[in-house]
N, C-alpha and C positions, 0 to 999 in steps of 0.2 A: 574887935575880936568877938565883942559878945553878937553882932551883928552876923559874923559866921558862926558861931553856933547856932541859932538862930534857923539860919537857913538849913544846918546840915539835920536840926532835930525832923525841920517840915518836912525835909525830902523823906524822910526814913518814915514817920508818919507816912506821910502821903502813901508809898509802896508800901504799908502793911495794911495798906484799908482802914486807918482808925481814922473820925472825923470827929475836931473838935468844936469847941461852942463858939458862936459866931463871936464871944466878947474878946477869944484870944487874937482874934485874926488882926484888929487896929494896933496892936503892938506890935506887928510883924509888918515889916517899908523893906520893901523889895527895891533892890537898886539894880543897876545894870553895870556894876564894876567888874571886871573880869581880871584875872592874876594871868602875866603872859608866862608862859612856861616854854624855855628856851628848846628847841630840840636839837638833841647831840649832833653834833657831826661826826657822822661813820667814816665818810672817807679817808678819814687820816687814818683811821685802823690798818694797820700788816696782821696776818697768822707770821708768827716765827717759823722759820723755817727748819724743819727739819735733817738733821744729817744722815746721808743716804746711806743703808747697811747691807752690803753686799752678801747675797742670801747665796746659803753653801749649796756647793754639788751635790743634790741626792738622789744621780742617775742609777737607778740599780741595773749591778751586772747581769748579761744573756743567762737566760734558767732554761736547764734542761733538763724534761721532765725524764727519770727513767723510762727505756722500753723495756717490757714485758714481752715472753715469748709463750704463745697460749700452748698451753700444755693440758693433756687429758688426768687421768687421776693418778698418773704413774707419771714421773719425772721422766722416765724412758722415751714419752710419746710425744711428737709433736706434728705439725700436719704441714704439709707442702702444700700450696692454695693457686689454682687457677686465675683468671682474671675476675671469676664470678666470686671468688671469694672462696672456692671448694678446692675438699681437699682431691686433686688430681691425680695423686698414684705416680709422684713422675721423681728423680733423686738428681740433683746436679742442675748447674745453670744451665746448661743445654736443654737438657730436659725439663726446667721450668719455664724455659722460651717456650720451649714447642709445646708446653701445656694449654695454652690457651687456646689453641687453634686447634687442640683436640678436644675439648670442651663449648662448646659453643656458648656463647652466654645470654642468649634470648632465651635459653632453656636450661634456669641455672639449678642444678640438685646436688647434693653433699653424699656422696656415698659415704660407707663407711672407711673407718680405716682395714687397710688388709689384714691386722692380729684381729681384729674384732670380730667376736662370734657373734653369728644372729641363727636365727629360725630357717630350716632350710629342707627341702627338700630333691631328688635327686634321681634320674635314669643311668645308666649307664651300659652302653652296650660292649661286649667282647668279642674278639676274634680268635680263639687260640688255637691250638696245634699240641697233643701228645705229646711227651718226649722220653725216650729210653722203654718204651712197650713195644715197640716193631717185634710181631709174630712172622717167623718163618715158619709154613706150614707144606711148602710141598717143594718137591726138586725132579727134574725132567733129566732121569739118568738112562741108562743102558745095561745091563750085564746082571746083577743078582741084587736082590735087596741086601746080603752081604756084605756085598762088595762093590755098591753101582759106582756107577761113573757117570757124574754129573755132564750132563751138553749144557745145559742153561743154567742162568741165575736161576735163584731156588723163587719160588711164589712169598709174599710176604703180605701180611695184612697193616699197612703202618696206617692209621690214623692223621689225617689232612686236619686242616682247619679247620674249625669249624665255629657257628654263633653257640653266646650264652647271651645271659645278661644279669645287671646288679642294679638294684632299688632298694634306697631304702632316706630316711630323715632325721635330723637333728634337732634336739631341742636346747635350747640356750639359756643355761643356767643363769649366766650372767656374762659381762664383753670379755671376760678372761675363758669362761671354760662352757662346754656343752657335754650333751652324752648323744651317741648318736648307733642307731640301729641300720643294718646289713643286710640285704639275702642275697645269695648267690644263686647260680644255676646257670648251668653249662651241661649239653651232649652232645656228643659225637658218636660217628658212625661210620666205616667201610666195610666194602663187598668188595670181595674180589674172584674170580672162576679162571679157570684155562682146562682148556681140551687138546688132546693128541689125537692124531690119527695112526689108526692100527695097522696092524702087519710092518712099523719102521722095527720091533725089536726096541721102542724107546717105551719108557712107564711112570709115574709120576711117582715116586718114594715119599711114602706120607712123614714128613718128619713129628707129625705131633703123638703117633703111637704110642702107648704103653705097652703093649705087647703084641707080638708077631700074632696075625690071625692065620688061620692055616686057610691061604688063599695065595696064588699066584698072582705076585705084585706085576706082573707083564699086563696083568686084564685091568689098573689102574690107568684108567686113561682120562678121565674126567674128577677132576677138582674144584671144590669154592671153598668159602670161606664169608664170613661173619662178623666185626671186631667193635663194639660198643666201651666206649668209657662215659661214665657219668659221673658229676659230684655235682653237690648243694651244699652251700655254709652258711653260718647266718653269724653275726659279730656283735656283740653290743659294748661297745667301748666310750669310756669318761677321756676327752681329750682337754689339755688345758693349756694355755702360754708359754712354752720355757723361756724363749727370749723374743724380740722382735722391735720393730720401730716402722716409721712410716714405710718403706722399701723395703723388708722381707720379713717372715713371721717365722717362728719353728716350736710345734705344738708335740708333747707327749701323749702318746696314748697306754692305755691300761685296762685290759675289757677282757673280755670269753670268749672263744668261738666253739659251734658245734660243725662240723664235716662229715657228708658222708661218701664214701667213694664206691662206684662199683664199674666192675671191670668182668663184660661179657664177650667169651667168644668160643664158636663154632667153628669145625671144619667136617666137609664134606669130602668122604672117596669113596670114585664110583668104581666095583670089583662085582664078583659074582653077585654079592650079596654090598649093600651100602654100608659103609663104615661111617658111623658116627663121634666125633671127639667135640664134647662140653665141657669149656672149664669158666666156672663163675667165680670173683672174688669182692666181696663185699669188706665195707669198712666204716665203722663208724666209733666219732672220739667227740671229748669236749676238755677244753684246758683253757690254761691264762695265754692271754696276748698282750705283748708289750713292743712298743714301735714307736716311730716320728716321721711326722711330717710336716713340709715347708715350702712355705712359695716367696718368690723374689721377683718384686714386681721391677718393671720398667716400664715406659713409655705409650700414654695412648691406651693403658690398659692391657696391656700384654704381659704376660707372667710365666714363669717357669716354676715348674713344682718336683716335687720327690717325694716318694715315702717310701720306706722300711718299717716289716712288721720279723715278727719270730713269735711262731706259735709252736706252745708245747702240748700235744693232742694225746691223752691216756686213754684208749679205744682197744678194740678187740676186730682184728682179722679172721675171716670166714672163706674158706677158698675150698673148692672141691671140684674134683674131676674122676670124668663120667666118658666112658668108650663104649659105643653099641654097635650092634650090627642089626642096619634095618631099625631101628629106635625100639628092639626088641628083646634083642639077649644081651647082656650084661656080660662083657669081655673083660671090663678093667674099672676098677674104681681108687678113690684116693683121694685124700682132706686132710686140712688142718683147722685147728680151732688156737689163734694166738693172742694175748692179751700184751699191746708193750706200746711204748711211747711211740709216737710220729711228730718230727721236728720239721716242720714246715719255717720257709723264708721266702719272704715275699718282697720284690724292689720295683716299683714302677716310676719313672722317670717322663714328662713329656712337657708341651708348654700347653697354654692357658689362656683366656680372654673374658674382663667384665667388663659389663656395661656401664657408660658413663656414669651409672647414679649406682652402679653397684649390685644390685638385684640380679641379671644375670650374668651366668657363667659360663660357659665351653670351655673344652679341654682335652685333649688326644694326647696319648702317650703309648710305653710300649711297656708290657706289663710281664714281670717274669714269678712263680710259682714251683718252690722246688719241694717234696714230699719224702724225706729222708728215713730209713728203716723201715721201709714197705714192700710188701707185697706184690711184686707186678705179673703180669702173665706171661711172658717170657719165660722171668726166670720160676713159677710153680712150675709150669711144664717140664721144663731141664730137670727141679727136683722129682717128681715124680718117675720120670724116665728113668734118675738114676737112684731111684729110690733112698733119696735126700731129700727132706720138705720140713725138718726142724732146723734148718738152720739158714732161712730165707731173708737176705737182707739187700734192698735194691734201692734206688733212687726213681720216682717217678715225677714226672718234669712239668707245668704248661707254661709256654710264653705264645703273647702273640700283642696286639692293638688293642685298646681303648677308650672309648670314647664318652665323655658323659655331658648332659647337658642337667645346669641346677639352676634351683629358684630359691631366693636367699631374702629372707623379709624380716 
């Protein structure tokens, strides 16, 4: 034992580097015995074997995520989509079939929705036609201004067709509402003459007269005539949303308008001396306007629209008439000066078309204009004749076509 201590001190010396004096070393006799140290045998080892523990089901059930239906800022709106993803203008599965193929999609743009107001600007041309002013001004009788006897229809100045036009732009408050500015302008014109030839005993009985001139109505042989209507309006109206969805809109409007009307005409009769009849009637108002209108889209961009207005105009009527002879002496004169309301109602009805991406618009329709407790020429003349002119209440009329073309950004 002390033989192995011995050795185990030297080793451990040795590895720390200490060296000692040569007189220890002859105490230390190294031998060469060795201790056999058995090595284990592993192979008899098992691991115990574990009991196998059937691990639970925790397949989770199919998840479905809610859909969402995109909606603008109003729960009312939602958008029909093309193949390009746009919203198309189109209501129904038929009409979201044949969406795609009226959108093409190498060229995909997002119009807006049809309630949505944008920034716009606006022509629009008109066709219209007078209605309820037909002057009859002469009659091709025989026998006494008395008493004649008509051979012919009487001569009549009625007012055709004819152009105006309306321009004007919108500004866009926000996607619900705009204010939007009007002019109007429209005139019209007919001529009309006839001649007889003398020695039949036939003469042209002026019916626009005020009073008999002391002239032998047998020497009226030659007739014409003159007939101008003219108006300008201008409108500035706040329109806003009352209802609508992807497929049709219907907007309130609430605005002013100003109107001015004037109503010229002349007749000519040729007698010894020329007989002149001037009657002018001028009119101008300004009141509240209140209306709606609405378009209902379908297919491809195609739409049908309508609007209804009712204007109440507080103006003052100007009407005078004026009989000469030769544009010289003063035969017959006659006026009124009236202050009273004119109820204008206005319906135009027609269809519509925008552009893929929505920017523009076309649209024709047929436009009607009816001017309620006015003045017309017809009936000052009747009052004057019959020396009636305070109690003048007529209906003056225009319908005809419209067309406009817009720019919408």
């Amino acid at each position: 034992m002390k033989r192995l201590f011995a050795l185990c001190t030297a080793a451990a010396l040795s590895v720390s580097g200490v060296t000692y004096a040569q007189d220890y070393s002859p105490e230390i006799v190294q031998t060469g015995w060795t201790d056999a140290i058995p090595k284990p045998d592993m192979s008899s080892l098992t691991m115990p074997k574990m009991p196998r523990v059937a691990m639970p089901d925790i397949s989770m059930p199919e998840l479905h995520m809610p859909s969402f239906q995109q909606t603008s800022h109003t729960s009312w709106v939602s958008k029909v989509k093309d193949a390009c993803g746009n919203a198309c203008g189109a209501c129904g599965s038929a009409a979201k079939a044949a969406c795609g193929a009226c959108c093409p999609q190498d060229e995909c743009c997002e119009p807006p929705e049809i309630w949505e107001h944008q920034h716009r600007i606006f022509g629009e041309f008109l066709y219209l036609s007078p209605r309820g002013v037909d002057t009859a001004y002469s009659t091709a009788s025989m026998g006494t201004y008395a008493n004649p006897n008509p051979v012919a229809p009487s001569e009549v100045a009625d007012p055709d067709y004819s152009a105006g036009f309306k321009v004007g732009g919108a500004y866009a408050l926000d996607c619900l509402s705009s204010i939007v500015g009007t002019y109007w302008w429209y005139s019209s014109d007919t001529n009309g003459a006839d001649s007889l030839p003398g020695g039949n005993q036939t003469f042209h009985r002026p019916e626009t007269l005020r009073v008999e001139p002391n002239v032998q109505f047998g020497t009226v042989l030659d007739t014409s005539s003159r007939y101008d209507i003219d108006f300008q309006m201008a409108d500035l109206e706040h329109r806003k949303v009352l209802c609508g969805d992807e497929c049709h809109v219907i907007n309130r409007v609430i605005g002013v308008r100003y109107a001015n009307l004037e109503q010229d005409f002349r007749a000519l009769y040729g007698v010894n001396d020329t007989i002149t009849v001037d009657s002018e009637i001028d009119f101008a108002g300004v009141g509240p306007r209140f209306g709606l209108t609405g378009e209902w889209l379908n297919s491809c961009g195609f739409y049908t629209y309508g609007e209804g207005f009712v204007n109440v105009l507080a103006g003052r009527f100007t009407a005078d008439y004026n009989q000469m002879t030769n544009q010289v002496i003063q035969e017959a004169r006659a006026g009124i000066t009236d202050d009273r309301f004119v109820t204008q109602l206005e319906l135009e009805l027609g269809v519509g078309w925008r552009s893929r991406c929505g920017n523009i618009h076309l649209r024709a329709g047929y436009y009607m204009n009816h001017w309620f407790n006015a003045i017309t020429t017809p009936g000052f003349i009747d009052g004057v004749q019959a020396n009636r002119i305070d109690d003048l209440d007529d209906t003056l009329s225009f319908d005809g076509l419209s067309a406009r073309a817009e720019v919408r950004f």
